[in-house]
C-alpha positions in Angstrom: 2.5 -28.4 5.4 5.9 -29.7 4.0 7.2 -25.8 4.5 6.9 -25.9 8.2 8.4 -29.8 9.0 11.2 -29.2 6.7 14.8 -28.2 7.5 15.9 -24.5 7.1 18.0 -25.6 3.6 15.1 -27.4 2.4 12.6 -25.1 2.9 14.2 -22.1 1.3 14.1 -24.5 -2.1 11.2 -26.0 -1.7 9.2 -22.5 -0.8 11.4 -21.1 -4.2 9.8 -23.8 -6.4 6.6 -23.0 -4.7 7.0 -19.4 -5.3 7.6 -19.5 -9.1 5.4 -22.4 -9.5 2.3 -19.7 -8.2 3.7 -17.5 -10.6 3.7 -19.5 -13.6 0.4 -21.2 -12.9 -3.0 -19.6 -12.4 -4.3 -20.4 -9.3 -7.9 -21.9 -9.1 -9.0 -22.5 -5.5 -6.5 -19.5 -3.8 -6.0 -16.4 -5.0 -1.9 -16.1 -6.3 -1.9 -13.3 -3.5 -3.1 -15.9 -0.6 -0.7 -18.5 -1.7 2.2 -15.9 -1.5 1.0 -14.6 0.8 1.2 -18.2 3.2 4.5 -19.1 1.8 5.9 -15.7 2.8 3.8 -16.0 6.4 5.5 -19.2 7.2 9.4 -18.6 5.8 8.9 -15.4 8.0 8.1 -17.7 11.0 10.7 -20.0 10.0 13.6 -17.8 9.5 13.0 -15.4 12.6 16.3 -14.8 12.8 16.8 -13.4 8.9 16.5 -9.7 7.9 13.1 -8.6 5.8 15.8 -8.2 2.8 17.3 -12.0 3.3 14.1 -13.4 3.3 12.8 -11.4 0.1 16.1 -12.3 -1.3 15.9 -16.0 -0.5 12.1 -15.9 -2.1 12.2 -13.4 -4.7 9.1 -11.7 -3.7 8.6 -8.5 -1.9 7.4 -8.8 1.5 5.8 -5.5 2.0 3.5 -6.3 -0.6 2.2 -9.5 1.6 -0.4 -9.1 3.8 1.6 -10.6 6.4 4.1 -7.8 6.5 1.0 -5.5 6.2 -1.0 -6.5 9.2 2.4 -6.8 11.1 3.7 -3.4 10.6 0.1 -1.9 11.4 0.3 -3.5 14.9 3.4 -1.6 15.4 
């Protein structure tokens, strides 16, 4: 919830610490893939006006490996 009230600058750090925090940690009620997965959904709704590469970049995860960019790129 803090991802989507928080500015632009403090989202990119706080969805980083997210990101490697996931990483490090075994996840016990999500899946590591769901919680990527809604980090990367809601920094893509956030930062409409970035490039896939900017947002991977600003992450350091891989986008087309989310099921966001998945569904997204089968609708057309």
């Amino acid at each position: 919830m803090q991802l989507t009230a928080a500015s632009q600058n403090q989202m990119v750090n706080a969805a980083k610490l997210l990101v490697e925090r996931v990483k490090e940690e075994k996840p016990t009620i999500l899946s590591e893939e769901d919680l990527l997965d809604i980090i990367t959904t809601i920094a893509a709704y956030k930062f409409t006006n970035f490039s896939r590469e900017e947002v991977e970049a600003m992450l350091g995860v891989k986008l087309e490996e989310t099921r966001f960019y998945q569904e997204a790129k089968a609708e057309g």
